[in-house]
C-alpha positions, 0 to 999 in steps of 0.5 A: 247106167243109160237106158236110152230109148223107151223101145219095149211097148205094152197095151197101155202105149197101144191105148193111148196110141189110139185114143189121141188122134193123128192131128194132135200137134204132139202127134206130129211133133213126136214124128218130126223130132229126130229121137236117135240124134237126141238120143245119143247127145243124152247118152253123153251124159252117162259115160259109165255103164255102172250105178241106178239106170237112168230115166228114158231119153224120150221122158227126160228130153220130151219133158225140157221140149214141153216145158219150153215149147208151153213155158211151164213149170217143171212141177205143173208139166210134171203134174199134167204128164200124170193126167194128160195122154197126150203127154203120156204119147210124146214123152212115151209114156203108157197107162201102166207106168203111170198106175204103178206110180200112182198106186205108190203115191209118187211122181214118175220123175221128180222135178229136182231130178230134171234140174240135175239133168239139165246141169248135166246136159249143159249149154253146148248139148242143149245147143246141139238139140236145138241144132238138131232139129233145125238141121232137119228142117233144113233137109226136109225143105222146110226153112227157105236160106235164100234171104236172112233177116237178122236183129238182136234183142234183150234176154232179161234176167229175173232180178230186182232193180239193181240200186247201190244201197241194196247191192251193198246190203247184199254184200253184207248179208253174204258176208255174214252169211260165212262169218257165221259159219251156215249153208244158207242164208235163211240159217244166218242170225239176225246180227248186229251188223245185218241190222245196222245196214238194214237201218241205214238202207231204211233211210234211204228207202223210206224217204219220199225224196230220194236225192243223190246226197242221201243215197251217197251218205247212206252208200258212205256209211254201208261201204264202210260196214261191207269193208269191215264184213269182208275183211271178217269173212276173210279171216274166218276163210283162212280157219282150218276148220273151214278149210274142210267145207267146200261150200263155204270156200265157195261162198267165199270165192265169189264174195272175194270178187263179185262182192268186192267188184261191188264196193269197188264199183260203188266207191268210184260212183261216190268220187265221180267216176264213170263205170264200165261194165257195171255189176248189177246182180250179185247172184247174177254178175254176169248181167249187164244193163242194156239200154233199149230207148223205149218210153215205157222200159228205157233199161233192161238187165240181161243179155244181148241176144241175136237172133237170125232168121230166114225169108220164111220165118224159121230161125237158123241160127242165134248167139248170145253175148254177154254185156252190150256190144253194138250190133255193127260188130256181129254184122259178118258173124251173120253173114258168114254163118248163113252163107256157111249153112246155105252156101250159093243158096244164100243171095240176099239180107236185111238187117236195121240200121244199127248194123249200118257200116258203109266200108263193111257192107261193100266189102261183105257183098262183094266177098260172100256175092250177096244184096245187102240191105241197111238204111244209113244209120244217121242220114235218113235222107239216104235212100236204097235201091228199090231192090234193097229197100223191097228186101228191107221191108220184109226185115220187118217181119223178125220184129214179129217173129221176136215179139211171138218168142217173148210172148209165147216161148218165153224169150222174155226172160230167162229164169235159169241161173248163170250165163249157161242157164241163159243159153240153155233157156235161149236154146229151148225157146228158140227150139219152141219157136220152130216147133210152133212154126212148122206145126203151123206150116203143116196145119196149113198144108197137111201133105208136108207131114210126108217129108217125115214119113 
């Protein structure tokens, strides 16, 4: 049952109230949010007024803004909400809730719980919160859409260094894993198949010269054990008592096409074959590697990301992509949606030279009555108005903006499952971005705090 919005308030939330004072970020961030929107995209989640009530909206959604807001933990963020007033103020939180629990020994909201919740919510409501707030600032007349700098860049995925030999090893383990009939890996039986692929990669491993002939005799001899694996698994798929255990059918489902892909993938490697969209994660098959031309990390595994932003450094809009499509082809998906937002506002962006697209760029200032400013992708002779080239300089600022959101709002990486657990960890760090904006938009000049009033 949805119990919505902590309303009722008690001594303890007049308490905390008066001992965190008005400055505090937290304060002011609970005053920008707009409770209600949020609120009601929660609601959507709960359908039936049957069952155990639900947590409030302002403990589950004030607990997903300041684990991304501080990229923390689930169980840390959890642990400070039972020793921080100012947590207990945002989240609403008060004295006597909080005593209650302590007395019982427990947690308030237990960690596990707030993953379900997050799976419930999904990717599309997780968006619409994020969207929420960016809306808001558009209204209060916060974010300037006058000029839109735009650049992508790479949301990593939390994996290992994809080689064939391990990918293959993979697929054995977690074919052994329904041959035998368990839940999860740790329960497998150290096989005899498990240990002749282990000494086959040890080979390869543990060699101080690692050439392509051994790592295509070793990728030979695990082919062939992978191939025997699945064909076992398959048979073992078919059973009648299997049928009646969904987790292992499941297992199997993703083992029959990612697991494959991976053999299939690695045969072609070994014949000489070039391989497009190639698997690098097992668990994460949705990663694709990104080449990044940069000395110190030439190759990245995650996700293309898009980030757009304003002339005033807010972020209005993003979009991730799966694989590595080239930046030219979201040069009017842009466009067109900064121009949809801020309408006749909208007069001017910048984007690098990856986006360079002479015909489009003609075609796109005459259509949505704007300045474009790109330098030529390969001619570097090539120069722009000075027009162009004085909006082009300021493009430079995005870098900055993209560097703060990996190295503080967690942009970095994505540490949630799944292609919808990278937008979901997207939405929230680019939500985190624009808190820490505006909060320091209204540090600077405490009088736009009256915009929320």
């Amino acid at each position: 049952m949805f119990t919505g919005l902590t309303e009722q308030l008690d001594f303890g939330n007049h308490l905390i109230a008066e001992m965190i004072p008005n400055g505090h970020d937290l304060v002011k961030l609970k005053t920008m949010l707009d409770w209600d929107k949020m609120n009601e995209i929660y609601k959507e989640c709960y359908e039936s007024n049957r069952g155990n009530s639900t947590k409030n909206s302002n403990l589950v959604l004030g607990l997903f803004v300041l684990k991304h807001l501080y990229v923390k933990p689930y169980r840390e963020i959890i642990n400070e909400l039972h020793v921080n007033t100012s947590y207990m103020y945002f989240c609403s939180v008060s004295y006597n809730e909080i005593m209650a629990i302590n007395k019982l020994g427990k947690k308030i909201i237990d960690h596990s719980s707030l993953v379900k919740i997050k799976k419930r919510l999904g990717a599309e409501r997780f968006k619409r919160i994020e969207e929420v707030f960016t809306c808001k600032l558009i209204a209060k007349g916060f974010i300037n859409g006058k000029q839109l700098f735009s650049d992508t860049t790479s949301l990593e995925k939390d994996i290992i260094f994809p080689t064939d030999v391990n990918l293959l090893k993979r697929v054995i383990e977690e074919a052994e894993v329904i041959i035998q009939k368990v839940r999860r890996k740790k329960d497998m039986v150290k096989s005899e198949v498990i240990k002749k692929a282990n000494t086959a990669a040890k080979v390869f491993y543990s060699s101080s010269k690692k050439s392509k002939e051994l790592a295509k005799s070793v990728c030979s001899e695990l082919i062939k054990i992978a191939e025997n694996s699945l064909k076992k698994a398959e048979i073992i798929s078919q059973q009648k008592s299997v049928q009646a255990k969904k987790y292992i059918l499941e297992r199997y489902e993703k083992l029959s096409t990612v697991g494959a892909g991976i053999v299939e993938q690695t045969k072609k490697y070994l014949e000489g074959e070039k391989i497009k969209e190639r698997i690098v994660s097992y668990h994460e098959d949705h990663a694709r590697s990104l080449p990044k031309g940069k000395v110190g990390r030439p190759i990245e595994f995650g996700d293309k990301l898009r980030v757009d932003m304003s002339g005033n450094g807010y972020i209005t809009h993003w979009e991730l992509y799966q694989g590595n499509p080239s930046d030219v082809t979201m040069l009017e998906a842009a466009i067109k949606k900064h121009k949809s937002v801020f309408k006749e506002k909208f007069h001017s962006a910048g984007f690098d030279r990856g986006f360079y697209d002479e015909g489009k760029i003609e075609e796109y200032e005459n259509e949505y009555n704007i300045v474009l400013a790109i330098p030529h992708k390969k001619d570097r002779t090539k120069k722009m108005s000075k027009r162009k080239e004085k909006i082009y300089n300021k493009r430079a600022a995005i870098e900055a903006k993209i560097s703060e959101g990996k190295r503080m709002c967690g942009l970095n990486k994505s540490l949630y499952k799944g292609f919808e657990g990278d937008q979901i960890w997207a939405s929230m760090s680019i939500l985190g971005l624009n808190i820490r904006k505006v909060l320091r938009d209204v540090s600077e000049n405490p009088k736009l705090m009256k915009k929320f009033a």
